[in-house]
Backbone as JSON Lines, residues from 0, in Angstrom:
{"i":0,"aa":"X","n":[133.05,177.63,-46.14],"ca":[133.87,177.97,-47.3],"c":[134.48,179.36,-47.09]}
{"i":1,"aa":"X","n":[135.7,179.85,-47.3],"ca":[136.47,180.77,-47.29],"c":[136.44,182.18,-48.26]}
{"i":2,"aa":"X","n":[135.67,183.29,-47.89],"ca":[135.54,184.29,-48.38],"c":[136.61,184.54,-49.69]}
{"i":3,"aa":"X","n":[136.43,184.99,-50.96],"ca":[137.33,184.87,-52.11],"c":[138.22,186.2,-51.34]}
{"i":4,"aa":"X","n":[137.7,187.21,-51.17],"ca":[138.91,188.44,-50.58],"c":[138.86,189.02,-49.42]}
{"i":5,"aa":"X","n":[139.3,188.83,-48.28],"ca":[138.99,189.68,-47.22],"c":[140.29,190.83,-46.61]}
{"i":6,"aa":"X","n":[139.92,191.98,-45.95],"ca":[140.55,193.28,-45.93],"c":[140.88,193.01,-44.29]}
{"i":7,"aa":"X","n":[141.98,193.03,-43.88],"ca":[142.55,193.32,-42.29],"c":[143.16,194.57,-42.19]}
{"i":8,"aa":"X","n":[142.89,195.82,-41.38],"ca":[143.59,196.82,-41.49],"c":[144.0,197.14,-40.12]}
{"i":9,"aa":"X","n":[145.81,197.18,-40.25],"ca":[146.0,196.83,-39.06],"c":[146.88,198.31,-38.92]}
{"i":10,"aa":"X","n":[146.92,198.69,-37.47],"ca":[147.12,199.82,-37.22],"c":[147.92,200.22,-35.71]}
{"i":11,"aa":"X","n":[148.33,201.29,-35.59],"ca":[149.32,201.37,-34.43],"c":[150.62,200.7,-34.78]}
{"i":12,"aa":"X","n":[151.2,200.37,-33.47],"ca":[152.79,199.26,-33.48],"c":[152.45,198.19,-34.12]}
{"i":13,"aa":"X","n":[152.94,197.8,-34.76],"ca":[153.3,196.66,-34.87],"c":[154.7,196.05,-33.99]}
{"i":14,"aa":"X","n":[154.53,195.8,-33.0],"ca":[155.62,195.78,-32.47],"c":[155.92,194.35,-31.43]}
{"i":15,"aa":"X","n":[157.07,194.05,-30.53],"ca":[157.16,192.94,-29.71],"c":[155.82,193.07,-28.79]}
{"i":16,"aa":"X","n":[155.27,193.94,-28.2],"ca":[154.52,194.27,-27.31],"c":[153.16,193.81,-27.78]}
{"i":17,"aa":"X","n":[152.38,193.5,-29.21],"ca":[151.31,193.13,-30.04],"c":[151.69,191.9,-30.42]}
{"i":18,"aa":"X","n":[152.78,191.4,-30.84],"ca":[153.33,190.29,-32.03],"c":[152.4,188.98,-31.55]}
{"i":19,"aa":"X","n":[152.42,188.45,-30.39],"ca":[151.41,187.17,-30.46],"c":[149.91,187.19,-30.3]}
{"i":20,"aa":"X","n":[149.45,188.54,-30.46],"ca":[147.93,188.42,-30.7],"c":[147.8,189.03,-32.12]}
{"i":21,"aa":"X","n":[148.81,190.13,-33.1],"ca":[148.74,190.05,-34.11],"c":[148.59,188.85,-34.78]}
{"i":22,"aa":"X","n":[149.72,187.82,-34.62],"ca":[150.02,186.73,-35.13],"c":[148.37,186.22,-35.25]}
{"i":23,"aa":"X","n":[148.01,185.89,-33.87],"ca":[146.42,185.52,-33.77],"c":[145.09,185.87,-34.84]}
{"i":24,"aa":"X","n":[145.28,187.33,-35.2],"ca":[144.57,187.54,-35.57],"c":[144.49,187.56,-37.01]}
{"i":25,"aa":"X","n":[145.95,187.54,-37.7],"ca":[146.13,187.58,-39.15],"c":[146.3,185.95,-39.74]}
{"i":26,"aa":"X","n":[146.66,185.51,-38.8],"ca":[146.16,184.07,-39.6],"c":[145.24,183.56,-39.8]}
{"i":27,"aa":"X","n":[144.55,184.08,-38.56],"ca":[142.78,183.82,-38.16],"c":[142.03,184.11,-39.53]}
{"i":28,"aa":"X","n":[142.88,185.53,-40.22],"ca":[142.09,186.15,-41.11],"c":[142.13,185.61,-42.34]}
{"i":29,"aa":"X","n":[143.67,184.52,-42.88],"ca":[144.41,184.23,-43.48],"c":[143.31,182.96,-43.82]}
{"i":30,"aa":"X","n":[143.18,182.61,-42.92],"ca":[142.4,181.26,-43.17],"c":[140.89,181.19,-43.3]}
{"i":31,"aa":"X","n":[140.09,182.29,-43.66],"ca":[139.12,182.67,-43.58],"c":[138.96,183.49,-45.89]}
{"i":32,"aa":"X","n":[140.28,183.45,-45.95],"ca":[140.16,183.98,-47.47],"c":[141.03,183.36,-48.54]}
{"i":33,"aa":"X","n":[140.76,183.01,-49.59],"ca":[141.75,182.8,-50.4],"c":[142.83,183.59,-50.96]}
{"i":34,"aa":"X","n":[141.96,185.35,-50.63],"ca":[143.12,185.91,-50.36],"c":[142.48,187.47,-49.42]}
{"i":35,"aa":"X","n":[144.2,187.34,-48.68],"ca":[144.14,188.2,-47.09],"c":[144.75,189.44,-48.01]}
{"i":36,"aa":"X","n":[143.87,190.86,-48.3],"ca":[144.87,192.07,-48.02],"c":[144.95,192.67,-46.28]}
{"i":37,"aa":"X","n":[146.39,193.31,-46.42],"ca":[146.47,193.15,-45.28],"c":[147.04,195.28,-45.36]}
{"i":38,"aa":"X","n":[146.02,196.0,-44.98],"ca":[146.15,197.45,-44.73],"c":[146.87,198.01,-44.0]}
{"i":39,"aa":"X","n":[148.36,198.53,-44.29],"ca":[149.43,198.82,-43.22],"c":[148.87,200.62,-43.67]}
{"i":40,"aa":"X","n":[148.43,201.11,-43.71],"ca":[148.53,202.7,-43.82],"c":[148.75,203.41,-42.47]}
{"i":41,"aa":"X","n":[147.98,202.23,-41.63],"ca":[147.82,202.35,-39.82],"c":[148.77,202.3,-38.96]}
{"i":42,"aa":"X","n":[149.87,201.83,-39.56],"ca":[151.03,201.47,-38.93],"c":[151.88,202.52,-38.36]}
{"i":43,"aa":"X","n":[152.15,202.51,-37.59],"ca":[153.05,203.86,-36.89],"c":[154.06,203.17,-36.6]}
{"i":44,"aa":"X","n":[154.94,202.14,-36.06],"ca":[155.77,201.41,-36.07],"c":[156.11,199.85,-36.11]}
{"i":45,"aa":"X","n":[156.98,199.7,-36.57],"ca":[156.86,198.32,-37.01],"c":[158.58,197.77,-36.64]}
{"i":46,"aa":"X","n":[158.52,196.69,-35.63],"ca":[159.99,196.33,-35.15],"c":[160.02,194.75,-35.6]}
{"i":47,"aa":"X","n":[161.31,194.32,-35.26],"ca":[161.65,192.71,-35.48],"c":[160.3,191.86,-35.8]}
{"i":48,"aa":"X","n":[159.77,191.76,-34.37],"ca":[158.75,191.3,-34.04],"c":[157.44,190.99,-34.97]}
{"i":49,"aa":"X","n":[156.89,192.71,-34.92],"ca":[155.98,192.66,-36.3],"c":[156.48,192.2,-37.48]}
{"i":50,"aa":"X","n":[157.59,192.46,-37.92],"ca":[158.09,191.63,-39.31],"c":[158.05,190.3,-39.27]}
{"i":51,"aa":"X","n":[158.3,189.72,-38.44],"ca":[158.3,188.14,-38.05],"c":[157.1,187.88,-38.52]}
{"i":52,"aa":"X","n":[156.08,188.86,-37.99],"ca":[154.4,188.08,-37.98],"c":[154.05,188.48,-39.57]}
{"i":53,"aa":"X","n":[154.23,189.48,-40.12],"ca":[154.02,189.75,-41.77],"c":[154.93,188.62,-42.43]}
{"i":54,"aa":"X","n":[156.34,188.58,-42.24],"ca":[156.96,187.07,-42.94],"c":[156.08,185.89,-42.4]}
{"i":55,"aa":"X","n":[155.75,185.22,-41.22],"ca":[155.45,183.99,-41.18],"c":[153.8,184.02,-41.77]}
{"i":56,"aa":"X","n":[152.71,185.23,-41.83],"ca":[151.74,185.21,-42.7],"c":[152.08,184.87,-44.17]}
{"i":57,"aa":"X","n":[153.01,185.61,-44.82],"ca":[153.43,185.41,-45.92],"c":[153.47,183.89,-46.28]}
{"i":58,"aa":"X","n":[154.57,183.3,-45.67],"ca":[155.14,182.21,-46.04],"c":[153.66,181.2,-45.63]}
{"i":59,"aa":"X","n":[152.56,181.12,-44.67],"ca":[151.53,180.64,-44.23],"c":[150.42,180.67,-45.27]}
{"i":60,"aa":"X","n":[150.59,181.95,-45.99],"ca":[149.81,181.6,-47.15],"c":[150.45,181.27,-48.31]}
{"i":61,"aa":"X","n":[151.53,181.0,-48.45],"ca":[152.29,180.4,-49.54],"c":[151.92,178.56,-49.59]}
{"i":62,"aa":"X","n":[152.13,178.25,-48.21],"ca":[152.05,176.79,-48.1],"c":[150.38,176.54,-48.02]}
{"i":63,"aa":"X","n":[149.7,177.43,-47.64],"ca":[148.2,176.89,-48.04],"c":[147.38,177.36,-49.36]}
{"i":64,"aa":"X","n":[148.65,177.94,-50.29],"ca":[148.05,178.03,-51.54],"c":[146.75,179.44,-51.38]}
{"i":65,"aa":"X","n":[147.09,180.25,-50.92],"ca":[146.44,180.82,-50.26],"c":[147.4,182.76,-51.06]}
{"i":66,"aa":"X","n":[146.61,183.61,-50.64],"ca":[147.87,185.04,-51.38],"c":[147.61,185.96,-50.08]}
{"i":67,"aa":"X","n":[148.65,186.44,-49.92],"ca":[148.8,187.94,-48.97],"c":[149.36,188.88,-49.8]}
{"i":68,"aa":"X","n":[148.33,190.37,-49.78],"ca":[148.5,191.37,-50.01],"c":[148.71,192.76,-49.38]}
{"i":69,"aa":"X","n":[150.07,193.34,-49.61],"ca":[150.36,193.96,-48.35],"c":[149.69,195.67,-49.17]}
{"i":70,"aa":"X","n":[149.15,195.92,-48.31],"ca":[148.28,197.91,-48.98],"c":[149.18,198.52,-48.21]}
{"i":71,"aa":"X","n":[148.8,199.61,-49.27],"ca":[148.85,201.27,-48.39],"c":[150.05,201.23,-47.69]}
{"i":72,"aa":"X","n":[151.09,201.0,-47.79],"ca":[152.21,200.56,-46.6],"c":[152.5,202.02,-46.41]}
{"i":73,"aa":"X","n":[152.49,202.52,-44.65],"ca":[153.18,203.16,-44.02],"c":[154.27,203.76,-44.24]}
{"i":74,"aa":"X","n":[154.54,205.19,-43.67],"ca":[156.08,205.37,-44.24],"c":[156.95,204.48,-42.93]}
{"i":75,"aa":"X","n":[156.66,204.32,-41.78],"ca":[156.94,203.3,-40.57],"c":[157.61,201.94,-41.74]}
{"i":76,"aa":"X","n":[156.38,201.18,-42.34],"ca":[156.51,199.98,-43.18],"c":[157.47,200.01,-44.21]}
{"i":77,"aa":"X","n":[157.57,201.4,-45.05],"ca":[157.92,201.54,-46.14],"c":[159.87,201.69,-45.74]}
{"i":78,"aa":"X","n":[160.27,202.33,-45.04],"ca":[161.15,202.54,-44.09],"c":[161.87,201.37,-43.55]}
{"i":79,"aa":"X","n":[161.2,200.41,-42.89],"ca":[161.95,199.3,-42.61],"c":[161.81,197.97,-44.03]}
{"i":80,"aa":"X","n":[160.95,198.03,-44.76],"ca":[161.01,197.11,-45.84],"c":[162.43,197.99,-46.74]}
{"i":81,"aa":"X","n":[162.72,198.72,-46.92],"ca":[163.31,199.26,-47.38],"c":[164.69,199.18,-46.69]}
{"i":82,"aa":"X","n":[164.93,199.21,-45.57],"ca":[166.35,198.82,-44.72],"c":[166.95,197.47,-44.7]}
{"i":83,"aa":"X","n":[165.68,197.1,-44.8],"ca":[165.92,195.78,-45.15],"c":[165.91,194.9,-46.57]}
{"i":84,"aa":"X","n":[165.6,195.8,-47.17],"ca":[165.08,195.27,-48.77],"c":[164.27,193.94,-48.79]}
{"i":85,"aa":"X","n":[163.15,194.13,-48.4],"ca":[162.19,193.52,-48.3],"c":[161.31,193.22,-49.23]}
{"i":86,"aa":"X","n":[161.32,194.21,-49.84],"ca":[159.85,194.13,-51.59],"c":[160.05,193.01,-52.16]}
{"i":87,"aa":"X","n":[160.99,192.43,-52.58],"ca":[161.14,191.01,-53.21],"c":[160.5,190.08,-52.56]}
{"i":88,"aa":"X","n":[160.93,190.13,-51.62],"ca":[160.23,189.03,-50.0],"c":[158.83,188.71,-49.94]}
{"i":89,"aa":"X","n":[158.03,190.14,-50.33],"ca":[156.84,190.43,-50.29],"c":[155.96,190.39,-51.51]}
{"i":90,"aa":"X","n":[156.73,190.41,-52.39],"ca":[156.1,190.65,-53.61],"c":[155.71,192.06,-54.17]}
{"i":91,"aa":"X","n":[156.51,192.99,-53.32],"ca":[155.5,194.44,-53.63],"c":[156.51,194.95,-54.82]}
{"i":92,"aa":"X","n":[155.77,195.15,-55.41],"ca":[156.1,195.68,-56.77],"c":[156.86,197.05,-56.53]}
{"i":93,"aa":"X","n":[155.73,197.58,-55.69],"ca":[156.34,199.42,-55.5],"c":[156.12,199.58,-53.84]}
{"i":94,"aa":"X","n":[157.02,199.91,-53.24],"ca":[156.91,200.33,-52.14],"c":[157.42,201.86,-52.34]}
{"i":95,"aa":"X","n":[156.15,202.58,-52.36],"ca":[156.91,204.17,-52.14],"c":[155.55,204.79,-51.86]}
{"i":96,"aa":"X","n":[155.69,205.47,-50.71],"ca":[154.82,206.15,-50.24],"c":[154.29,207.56,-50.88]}
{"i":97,"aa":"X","n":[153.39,208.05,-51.0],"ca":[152.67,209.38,-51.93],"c":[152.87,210.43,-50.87]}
């Protein structure tokens, strides 16, 4: 049975150079909770790549009824969700760094 909340805190790049063992490991985590927060404070950069793997988590726990919660976002995170206007995407209410 699947832990009610579990915490992934992920850190460094997020970048092309990580993206298919991130991928690995956040779904891994995804499917292990009904719901995944997922700790970007760690993040020092974040490219195409890593966004790919935070959208296809997203949408992965959408279809298994399942919630992703994005923390603490990075000014790295906060920076490109923001170039991109991303918060809607994500659900984040407030993206603004302290």
């Amino acid at each position: 049975m699947a832990d009610e909340i579990k915490r992934l805190s992920l850190d460094g790049e997020l970048t092309i150079y990580r993206a298919a063992d991130l991928k690995v490991t956040v779904l891994d985590a995804l499917r292990q909770a009904r719901v995944l927060e997922l700790d970007l404070s760690g993040v020092t950069e974040l490219d195409t790549a890593g966004l790919q793997v935070l959208m296809l988590a997203k949408q992965a726990a959408a279809a298994d009824q399942r919630e992703l919660r994005l923390l603490q976002h990075s000014p790295a995170v906060v920076e490109i969700f923001e170039m991109l206007d991303l918060g809607a995407f994500f659900g984040d209410a407030v993206l603004i760094h302290a």
